[in-house]
PQR file of N, CA, C, O and H, with PARSE charges and radii, in Angstrom:
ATOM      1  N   UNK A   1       0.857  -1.170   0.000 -0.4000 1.5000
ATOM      2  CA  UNK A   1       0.000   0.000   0.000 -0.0000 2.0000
ATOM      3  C   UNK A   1       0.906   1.238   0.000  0.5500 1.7000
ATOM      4  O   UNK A   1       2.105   1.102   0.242 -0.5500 1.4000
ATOM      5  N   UNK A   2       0.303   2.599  -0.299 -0.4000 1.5000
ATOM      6  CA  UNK A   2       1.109   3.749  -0.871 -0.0000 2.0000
ATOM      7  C   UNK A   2       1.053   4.052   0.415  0.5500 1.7000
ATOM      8  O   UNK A   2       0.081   3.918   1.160 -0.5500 1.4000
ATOM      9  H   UNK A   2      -0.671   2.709  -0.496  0.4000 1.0000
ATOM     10  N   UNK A   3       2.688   4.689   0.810 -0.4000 1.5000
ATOM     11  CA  UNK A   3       2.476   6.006   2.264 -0.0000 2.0000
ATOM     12  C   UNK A   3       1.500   6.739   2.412  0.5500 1.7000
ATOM     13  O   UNK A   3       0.905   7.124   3.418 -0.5500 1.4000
ATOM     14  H   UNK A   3       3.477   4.798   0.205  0.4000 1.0000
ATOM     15  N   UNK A   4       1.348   6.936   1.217 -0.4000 1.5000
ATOM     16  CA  UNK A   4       0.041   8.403   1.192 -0.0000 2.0000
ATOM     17  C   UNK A   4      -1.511   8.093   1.713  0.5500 1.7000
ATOM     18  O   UNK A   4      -2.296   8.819   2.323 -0.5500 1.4000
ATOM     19  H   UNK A   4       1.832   6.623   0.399  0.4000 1.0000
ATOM     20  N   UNK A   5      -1.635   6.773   1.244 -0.4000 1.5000
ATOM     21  CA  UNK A   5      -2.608   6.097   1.518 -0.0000 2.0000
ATOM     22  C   UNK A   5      -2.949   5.626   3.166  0.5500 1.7000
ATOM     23  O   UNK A   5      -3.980   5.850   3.801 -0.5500 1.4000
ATOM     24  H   UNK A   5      -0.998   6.184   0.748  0.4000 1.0000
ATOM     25  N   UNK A   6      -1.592   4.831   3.651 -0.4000 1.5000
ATOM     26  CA  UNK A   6      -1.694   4.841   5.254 -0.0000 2.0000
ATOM     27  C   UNK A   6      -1.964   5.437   5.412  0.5500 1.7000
ATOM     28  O   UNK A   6      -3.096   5.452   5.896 -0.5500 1.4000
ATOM     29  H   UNK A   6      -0.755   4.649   3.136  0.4000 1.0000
ATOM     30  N   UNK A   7      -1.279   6.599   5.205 -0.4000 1.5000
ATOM     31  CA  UNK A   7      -1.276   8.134   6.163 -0.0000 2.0000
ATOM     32  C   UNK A   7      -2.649   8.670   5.945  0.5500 1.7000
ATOM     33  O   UNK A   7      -2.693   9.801   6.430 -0.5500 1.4000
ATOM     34  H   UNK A   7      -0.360   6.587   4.812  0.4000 1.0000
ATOM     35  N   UNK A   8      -3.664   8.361   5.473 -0.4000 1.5000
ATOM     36  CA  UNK A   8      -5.017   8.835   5.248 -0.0000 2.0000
ATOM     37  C   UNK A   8      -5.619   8.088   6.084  0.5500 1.7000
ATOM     38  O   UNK A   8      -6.171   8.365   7.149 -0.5500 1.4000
ATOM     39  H   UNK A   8      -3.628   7.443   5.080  0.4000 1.0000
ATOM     40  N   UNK A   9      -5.442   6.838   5.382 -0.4000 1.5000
ATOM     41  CA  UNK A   9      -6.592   5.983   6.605 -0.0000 2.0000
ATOM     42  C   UNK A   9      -5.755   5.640   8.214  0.5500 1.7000
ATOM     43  O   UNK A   9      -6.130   4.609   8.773 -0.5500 1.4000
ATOM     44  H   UNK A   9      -4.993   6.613   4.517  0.4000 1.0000
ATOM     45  N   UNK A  10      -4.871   6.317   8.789 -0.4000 1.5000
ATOM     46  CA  UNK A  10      -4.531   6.640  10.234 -0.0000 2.0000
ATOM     47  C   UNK A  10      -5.428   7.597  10.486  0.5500 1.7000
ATOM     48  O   UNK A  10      -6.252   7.609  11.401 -0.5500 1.4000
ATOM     49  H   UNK A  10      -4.567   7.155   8.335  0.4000 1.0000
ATOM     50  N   UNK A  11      -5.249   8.401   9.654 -0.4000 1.5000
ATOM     51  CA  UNK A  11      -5.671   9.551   9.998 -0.0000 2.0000
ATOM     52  C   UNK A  11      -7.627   9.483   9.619  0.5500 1.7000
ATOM     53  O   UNK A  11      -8.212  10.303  10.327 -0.5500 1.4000
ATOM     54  H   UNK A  11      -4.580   8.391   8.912  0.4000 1.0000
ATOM     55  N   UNK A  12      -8.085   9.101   9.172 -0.4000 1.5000
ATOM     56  CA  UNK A  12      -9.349   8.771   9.686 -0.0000 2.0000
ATOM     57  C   UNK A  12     -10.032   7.999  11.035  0.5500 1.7000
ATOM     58  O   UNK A  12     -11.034   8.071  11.747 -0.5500 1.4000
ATOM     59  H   UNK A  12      -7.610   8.434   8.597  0.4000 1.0000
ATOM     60  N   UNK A  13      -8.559   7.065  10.858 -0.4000 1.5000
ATOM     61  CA  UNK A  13      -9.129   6.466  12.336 -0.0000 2.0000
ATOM     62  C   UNK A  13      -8.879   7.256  13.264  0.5500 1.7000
ATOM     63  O   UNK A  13      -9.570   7.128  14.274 -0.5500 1.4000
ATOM     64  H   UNK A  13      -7.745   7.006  10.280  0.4000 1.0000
ATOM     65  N   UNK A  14      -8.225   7.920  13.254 -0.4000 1.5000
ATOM     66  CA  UNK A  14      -7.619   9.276  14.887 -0.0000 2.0000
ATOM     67  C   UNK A  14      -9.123  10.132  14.362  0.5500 1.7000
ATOM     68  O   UNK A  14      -9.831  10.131  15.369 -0.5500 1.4000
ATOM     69  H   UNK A  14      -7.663   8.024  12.433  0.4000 1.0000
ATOM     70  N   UNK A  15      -9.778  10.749  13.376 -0.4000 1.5000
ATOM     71  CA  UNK A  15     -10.762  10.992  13.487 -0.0000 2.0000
ATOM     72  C   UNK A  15     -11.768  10.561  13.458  0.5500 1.7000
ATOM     73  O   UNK A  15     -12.740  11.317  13.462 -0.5500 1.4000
ATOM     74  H   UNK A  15      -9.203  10.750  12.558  0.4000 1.0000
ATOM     75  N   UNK A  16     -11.903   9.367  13.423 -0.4000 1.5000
ATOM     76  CA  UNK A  16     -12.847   8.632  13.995 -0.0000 2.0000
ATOM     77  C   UNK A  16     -13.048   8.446  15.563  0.5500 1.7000
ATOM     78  O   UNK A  16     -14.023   8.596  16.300 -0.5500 1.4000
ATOM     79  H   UNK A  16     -11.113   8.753  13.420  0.4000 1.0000
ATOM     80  N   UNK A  17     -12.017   8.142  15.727 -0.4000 1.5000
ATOM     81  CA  UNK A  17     -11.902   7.561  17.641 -0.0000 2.0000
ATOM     82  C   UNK A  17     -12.694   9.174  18.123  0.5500 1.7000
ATOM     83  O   UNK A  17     -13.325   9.084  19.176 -0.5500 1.4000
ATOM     84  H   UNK A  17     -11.225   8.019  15.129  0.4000 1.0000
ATOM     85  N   UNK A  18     -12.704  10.433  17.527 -0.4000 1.5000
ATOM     86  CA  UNK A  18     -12.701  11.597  18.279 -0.0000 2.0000
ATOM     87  C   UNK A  18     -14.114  11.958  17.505  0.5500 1.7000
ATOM     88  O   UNK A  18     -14.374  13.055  17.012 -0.5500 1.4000
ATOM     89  H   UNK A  18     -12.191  10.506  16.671  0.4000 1.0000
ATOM     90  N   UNK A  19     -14.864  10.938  17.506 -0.4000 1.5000
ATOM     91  CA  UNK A  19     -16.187  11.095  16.513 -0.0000 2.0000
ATOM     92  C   UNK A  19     -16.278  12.318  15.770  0.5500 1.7000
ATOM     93  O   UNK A  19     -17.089  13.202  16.047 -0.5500 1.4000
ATOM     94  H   UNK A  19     -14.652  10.046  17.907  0.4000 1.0000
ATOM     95  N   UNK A  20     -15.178  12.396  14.519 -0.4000 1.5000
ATOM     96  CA  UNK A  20     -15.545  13.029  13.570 -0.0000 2.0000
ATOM     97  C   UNK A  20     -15.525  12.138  12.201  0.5500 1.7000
ATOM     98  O   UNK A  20     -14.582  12.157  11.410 -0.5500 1.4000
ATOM     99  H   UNK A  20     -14.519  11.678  14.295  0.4000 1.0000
ATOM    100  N   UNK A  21     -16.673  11.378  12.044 -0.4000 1.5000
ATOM    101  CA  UNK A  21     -16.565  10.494  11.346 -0.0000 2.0000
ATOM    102  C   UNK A  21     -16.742  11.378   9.803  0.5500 1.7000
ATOM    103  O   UNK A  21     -15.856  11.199   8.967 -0.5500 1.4000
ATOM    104  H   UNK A  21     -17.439  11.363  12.686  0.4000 1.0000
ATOM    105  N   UNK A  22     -17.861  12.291   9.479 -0.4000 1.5000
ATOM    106  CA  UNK A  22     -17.937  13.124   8.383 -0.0000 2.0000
ATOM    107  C   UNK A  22     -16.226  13.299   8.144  0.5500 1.7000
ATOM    108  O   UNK A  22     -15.692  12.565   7.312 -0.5500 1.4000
ATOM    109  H   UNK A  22     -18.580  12.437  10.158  0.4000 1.0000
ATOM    110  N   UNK A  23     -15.585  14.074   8.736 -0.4000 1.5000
ATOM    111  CA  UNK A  23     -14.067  14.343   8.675 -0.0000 2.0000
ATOM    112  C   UNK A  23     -13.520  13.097   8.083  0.5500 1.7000
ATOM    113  O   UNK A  23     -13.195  13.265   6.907 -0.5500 1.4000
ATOM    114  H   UNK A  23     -16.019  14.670   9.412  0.4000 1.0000
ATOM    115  N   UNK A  24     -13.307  11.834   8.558 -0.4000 1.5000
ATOM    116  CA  UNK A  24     -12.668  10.538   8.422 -0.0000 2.0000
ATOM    117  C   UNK A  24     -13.259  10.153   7.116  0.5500 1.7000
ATOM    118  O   UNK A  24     -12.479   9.567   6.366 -0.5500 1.4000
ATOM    119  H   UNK A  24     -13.571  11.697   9.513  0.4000 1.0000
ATOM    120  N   UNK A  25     -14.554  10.367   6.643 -0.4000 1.5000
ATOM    121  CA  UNK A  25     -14.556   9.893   5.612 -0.0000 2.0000
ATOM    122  C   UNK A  25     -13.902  11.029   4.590  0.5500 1.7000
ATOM    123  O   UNK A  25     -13.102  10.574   3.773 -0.5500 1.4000
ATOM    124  H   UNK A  25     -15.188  10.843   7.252  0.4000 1.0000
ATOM    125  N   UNK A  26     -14.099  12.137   4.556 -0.4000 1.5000
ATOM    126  CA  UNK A  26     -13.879  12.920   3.367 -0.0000 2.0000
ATOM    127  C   UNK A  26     -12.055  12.825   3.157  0.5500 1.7000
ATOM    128  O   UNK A  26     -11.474  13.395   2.234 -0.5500 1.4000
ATOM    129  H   UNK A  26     -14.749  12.507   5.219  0.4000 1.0000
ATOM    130  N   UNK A  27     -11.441  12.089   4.093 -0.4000 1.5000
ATOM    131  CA  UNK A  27     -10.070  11.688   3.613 -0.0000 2.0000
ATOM    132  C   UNK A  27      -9.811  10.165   3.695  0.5500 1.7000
ATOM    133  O   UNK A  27      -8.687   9.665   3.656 -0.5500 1.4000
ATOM    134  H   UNK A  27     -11.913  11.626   4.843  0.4000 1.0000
ATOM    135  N   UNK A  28     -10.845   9.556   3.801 -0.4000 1.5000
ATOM    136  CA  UNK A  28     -10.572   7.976   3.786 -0.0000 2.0000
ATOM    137  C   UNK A  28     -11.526   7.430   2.102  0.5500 1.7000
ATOM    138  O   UNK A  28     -11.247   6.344   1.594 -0.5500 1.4000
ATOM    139  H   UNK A  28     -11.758   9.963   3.833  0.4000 1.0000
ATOM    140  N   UNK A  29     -12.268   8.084   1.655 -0.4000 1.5000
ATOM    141  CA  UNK A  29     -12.827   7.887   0.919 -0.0000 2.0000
ATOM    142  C   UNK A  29     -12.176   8.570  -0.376  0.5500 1.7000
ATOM    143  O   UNK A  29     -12.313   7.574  -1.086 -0.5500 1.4000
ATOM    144  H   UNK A  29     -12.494   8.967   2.067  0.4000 1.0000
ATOM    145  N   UNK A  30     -11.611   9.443  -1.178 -0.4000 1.5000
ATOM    146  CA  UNK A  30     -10.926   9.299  -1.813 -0.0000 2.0000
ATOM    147  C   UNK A  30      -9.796   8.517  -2.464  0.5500 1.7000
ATOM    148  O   UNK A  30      -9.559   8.422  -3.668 -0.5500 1.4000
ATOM    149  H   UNK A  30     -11.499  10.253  -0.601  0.4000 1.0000
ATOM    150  N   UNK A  31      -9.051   7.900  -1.298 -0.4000 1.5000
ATOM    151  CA  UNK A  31      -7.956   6.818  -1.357 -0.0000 2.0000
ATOM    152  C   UNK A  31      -8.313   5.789  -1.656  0.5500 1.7000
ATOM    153  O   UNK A  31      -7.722   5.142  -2.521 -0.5500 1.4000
ATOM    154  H   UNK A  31      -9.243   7.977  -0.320  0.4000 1.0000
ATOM    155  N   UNK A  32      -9.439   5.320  -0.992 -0.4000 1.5000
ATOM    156  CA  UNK A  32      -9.952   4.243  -1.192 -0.0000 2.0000
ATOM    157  C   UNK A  32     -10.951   3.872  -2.872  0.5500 1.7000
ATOM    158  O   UNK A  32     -10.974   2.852  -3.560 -0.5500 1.4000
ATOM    159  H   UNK A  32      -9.919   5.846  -0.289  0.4000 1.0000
ATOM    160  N   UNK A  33     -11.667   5.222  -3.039 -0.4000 1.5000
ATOM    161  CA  UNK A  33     -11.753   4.866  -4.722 -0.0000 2.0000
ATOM    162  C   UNK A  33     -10.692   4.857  -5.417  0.5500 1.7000
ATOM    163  O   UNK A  33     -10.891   4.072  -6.345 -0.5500 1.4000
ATOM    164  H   UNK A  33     -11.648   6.051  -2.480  0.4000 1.0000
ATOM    165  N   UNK A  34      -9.305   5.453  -5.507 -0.4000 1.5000
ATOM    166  CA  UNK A  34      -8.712   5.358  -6.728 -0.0000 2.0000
ATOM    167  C   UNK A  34      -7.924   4.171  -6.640  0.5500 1.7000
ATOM    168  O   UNK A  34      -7.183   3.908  -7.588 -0.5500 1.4000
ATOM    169  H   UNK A  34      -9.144   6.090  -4.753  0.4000 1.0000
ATOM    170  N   UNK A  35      -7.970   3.387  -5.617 -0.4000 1.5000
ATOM    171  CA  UNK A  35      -6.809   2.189  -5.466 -0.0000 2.0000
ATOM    172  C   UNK A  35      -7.272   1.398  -6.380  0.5500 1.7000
ATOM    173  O   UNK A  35      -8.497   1.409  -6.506 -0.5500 1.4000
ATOM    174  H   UNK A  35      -8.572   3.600  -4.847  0.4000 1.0000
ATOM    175  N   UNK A  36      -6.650   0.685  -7.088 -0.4000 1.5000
ATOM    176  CA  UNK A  36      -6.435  -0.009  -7.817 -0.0000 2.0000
ATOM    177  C   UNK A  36      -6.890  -1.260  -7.536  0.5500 1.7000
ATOM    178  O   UNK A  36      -7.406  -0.952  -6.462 -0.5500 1.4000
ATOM    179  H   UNK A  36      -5.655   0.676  -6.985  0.4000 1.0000
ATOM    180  N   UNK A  37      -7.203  -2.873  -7.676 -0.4000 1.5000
ATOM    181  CA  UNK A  37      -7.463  -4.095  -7.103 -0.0000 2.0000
ATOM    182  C   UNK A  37      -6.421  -4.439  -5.615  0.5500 1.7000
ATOM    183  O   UNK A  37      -6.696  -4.669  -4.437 -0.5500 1.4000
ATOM    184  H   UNK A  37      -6.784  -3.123  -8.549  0.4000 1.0000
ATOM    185  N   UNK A  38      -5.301  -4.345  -6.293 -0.4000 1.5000
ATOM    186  CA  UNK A  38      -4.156  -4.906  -5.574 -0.0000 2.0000
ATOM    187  C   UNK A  38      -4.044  -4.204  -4.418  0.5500 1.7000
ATOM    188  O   UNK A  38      -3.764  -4.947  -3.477 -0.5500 1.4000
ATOM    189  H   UNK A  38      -5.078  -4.158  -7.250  0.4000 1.0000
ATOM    190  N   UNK A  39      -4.189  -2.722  -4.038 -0.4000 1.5000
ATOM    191  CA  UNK A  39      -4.124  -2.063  -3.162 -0.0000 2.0000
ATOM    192  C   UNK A  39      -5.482  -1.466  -2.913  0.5500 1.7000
ATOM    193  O   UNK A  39      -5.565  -0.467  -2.200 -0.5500 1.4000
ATOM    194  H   UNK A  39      -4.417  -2.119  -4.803  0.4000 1.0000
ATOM    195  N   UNK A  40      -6.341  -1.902  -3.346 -0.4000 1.5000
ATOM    196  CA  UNK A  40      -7.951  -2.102  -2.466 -0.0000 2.0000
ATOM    197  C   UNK A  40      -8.022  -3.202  -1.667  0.5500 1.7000
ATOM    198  O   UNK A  40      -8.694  -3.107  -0.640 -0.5500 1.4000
ATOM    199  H   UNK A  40      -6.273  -2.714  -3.926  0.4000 1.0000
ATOM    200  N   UNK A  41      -7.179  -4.770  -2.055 -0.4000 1.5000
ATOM    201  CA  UNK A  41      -7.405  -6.038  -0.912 -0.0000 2.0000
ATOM    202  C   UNK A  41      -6.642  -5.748   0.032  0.5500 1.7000
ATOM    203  O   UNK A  41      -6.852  -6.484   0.996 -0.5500 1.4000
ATOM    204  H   UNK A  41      -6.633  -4.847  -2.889  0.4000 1.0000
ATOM    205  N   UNK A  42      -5.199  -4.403   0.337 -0.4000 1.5000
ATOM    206  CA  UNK A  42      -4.511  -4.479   1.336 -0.0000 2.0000
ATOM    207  C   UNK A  42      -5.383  -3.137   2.214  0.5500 1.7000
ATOM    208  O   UNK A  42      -5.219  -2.907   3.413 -0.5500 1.4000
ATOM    209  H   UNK A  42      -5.029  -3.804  -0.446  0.4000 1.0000
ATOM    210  N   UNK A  43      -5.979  -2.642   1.628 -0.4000 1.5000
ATOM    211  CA  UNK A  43      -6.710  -1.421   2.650 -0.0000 2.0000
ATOM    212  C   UNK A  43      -7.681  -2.473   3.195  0.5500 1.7000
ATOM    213  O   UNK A  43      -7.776  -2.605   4.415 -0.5500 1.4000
ATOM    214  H   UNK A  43      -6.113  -2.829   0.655  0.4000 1.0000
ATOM    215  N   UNK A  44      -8.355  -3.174   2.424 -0.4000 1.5000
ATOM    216  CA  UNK A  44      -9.753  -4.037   3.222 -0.0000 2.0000
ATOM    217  C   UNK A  44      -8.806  -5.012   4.060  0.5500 1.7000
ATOM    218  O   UNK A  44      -9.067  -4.918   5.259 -0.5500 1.4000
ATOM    219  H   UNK A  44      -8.279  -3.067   1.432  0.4000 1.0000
ATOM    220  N   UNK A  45      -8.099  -5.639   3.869 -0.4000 1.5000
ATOM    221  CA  UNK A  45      -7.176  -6.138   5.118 -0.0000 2.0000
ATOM    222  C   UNK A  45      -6.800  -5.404   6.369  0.5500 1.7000
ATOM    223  O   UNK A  45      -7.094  -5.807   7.495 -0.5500 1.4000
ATOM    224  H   UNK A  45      -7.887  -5.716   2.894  0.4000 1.0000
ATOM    225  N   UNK A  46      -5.975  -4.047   6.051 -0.4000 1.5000
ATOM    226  CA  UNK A  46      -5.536  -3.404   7.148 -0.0000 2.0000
ATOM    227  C   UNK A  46      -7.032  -2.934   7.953  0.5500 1.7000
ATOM    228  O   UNK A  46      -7.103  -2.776   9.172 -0.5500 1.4000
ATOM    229  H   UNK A  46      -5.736  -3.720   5.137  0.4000 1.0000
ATOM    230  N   UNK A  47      -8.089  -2.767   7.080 -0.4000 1.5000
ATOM    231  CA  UNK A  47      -9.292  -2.208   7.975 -0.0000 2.0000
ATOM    232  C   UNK A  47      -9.309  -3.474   8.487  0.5500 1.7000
ATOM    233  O   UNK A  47      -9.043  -3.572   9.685 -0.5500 1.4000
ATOM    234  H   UNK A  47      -8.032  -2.895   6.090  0.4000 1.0000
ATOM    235  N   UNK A  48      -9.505  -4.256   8.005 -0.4000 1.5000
ATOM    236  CA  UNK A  48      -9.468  -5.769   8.947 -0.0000 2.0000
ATOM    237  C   UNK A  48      -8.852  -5.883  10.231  0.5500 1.7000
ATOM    238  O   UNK A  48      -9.365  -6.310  11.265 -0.5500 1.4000
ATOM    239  H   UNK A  48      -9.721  -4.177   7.032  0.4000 1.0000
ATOM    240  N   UNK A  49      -7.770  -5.481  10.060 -0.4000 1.5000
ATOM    241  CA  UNK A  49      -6.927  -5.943  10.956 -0.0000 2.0000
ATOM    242  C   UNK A  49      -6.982  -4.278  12.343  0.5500 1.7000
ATOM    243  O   UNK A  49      -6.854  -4.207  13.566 -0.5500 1.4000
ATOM    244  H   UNK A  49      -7.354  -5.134   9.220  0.4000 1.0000
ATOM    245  N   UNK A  50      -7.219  -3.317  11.307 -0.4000 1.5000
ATOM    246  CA  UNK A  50      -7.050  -2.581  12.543 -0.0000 2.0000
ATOM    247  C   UNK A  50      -8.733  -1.875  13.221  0.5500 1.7000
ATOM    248  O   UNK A  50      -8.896  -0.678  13.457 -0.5500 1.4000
ATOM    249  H   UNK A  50      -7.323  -3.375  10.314  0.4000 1.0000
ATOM    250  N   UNK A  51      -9.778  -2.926  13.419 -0.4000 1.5000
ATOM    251  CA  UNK A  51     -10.783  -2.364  13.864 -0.0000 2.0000
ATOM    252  C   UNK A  51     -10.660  -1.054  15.281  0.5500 1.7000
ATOM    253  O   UNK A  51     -11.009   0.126  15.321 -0.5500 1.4000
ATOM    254  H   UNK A  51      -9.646  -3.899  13.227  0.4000 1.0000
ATOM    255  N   UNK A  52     -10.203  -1.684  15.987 -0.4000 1.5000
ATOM    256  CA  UNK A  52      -9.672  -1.351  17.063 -0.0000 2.0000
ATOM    257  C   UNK A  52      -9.093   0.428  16.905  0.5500 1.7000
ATOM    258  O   UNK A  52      -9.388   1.299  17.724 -0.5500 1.4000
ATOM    259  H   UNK A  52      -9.920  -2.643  15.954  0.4000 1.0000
ATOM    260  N   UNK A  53      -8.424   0.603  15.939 -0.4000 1.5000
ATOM    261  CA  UNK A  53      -7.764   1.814  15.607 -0.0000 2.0000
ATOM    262  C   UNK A  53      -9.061   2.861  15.389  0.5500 1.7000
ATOM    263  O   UNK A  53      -8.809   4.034  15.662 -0.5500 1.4000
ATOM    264  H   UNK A  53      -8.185  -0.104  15.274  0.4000 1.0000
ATOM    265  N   UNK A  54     -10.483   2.547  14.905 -0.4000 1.5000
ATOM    266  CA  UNK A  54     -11.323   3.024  14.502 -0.0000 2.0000
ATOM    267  C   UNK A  54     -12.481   3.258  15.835  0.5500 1.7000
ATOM    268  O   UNK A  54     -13.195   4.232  16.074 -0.5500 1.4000
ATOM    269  H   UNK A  54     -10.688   1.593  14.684  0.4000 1.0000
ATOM    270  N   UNK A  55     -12.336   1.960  16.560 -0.4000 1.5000
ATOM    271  CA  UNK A  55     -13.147   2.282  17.476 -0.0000 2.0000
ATOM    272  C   UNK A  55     -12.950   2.716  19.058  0.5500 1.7000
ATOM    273  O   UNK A  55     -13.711   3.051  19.966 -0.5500 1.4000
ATOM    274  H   UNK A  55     -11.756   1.169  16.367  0.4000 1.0000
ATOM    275  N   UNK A  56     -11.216   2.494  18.875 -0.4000 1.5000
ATOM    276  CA  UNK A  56     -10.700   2.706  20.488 -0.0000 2.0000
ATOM    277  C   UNK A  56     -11.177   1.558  21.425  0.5500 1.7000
ATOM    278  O   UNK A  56     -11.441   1.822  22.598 -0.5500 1.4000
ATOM    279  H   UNK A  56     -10.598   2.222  18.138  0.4000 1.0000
ATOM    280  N   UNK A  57     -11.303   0.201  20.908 -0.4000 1.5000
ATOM    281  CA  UNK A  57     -11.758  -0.855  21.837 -0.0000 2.0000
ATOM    282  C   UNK A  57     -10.605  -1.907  21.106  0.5500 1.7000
ATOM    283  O   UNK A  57      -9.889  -1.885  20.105 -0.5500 1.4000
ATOM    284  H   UNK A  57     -11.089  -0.013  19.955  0.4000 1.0000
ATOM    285  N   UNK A  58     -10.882  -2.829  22.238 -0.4000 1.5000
ATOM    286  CA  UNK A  58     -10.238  -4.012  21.359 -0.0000 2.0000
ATOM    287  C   UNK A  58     -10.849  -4.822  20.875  0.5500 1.7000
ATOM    288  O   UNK A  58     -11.774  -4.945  21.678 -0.5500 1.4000
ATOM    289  H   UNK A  58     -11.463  -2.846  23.052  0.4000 1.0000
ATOM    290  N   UNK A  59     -11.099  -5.835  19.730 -0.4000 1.5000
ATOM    291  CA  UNK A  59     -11.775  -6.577  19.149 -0.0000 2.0000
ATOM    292  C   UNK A  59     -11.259  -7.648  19.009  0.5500 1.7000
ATOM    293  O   UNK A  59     -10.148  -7.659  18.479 -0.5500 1.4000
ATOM    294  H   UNK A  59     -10.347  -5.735  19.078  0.4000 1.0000
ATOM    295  N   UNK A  60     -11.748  -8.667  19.343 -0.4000 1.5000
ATOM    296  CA  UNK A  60     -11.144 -10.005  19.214 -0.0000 2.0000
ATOM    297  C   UNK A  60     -11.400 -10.481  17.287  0.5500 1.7000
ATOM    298  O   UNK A  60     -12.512 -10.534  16.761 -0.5500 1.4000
ATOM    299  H   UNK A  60     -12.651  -8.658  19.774  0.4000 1.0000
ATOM    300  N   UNK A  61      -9.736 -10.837  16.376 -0.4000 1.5000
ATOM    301  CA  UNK A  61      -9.795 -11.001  14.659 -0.0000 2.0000
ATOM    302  C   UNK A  61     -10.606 -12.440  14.987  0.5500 1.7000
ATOM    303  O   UNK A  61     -10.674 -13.453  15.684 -0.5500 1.4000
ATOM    304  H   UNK A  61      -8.833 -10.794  16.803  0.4000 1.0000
ATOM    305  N   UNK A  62     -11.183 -11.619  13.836 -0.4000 1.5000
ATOM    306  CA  UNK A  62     -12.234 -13.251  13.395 -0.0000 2.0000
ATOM    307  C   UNK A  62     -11.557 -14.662  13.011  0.5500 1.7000
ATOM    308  O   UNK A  62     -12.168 -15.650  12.604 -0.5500 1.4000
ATOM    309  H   UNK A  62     -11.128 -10.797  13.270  0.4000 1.0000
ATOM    310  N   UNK A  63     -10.010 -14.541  13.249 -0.4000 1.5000
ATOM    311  CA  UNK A  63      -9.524 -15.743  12.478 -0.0000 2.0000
ATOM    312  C   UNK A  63      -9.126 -16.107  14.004  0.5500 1.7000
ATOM    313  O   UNK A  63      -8.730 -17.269  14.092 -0.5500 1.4000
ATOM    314  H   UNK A  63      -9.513 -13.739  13.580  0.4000 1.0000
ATOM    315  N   UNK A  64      -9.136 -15.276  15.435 -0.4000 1.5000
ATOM    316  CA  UNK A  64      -9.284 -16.123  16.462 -0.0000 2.0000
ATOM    317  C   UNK A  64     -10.220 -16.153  17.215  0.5500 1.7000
ATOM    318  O   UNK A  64     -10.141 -16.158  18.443 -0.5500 1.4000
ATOM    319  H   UNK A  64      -9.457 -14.332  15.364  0.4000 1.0000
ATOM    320  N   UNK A  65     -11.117 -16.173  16.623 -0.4000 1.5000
ATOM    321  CA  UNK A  65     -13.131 -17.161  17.372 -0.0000 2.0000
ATOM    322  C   UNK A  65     -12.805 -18.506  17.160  0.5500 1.7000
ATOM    323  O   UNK A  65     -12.097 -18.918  16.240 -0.5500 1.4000
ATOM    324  H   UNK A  65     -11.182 -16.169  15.625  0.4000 1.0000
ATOM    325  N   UNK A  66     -13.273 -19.101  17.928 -0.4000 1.5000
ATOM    326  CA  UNK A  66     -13.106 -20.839  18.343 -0.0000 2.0000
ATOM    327  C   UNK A  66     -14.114 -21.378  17.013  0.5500 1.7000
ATOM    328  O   UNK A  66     -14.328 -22.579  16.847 -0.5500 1.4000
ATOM    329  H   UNK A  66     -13.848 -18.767  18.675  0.4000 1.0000
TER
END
């Protein structure tokens, strides 16, 4: 994934956690349309992986439920 791209969707989740979700999208949503296949499955991964970053809780990954 592009630096530029992390650095957007961090930065939605820091505005998210501080419920400015309008804010989080109008810089998480650009990045996310122009990506390409290959770097659209690693953003839907990292959202995967970093729920937690978005909601300020911890979440137990679905690949460890019994």
């Amino acid at each position: 994934m592009r630096p530029s791209t992390l650095r957007a969707l961090n930065r939605a989740a820091e505005l998210t956690r501080q419920n400015r979700l309008t804010e989080a999208m109008l810089i998480a949503e650009p990045v996310i349309l122009i990506a390409d296949d290959i770097e659209g499955e690693e953003i839907r991964r990292w959202l995967l992986d970093h729920v937690a970053d978005f909601t300020g809780e911890n979440h137990q990954n679905s690949k460890e439920l019994p």
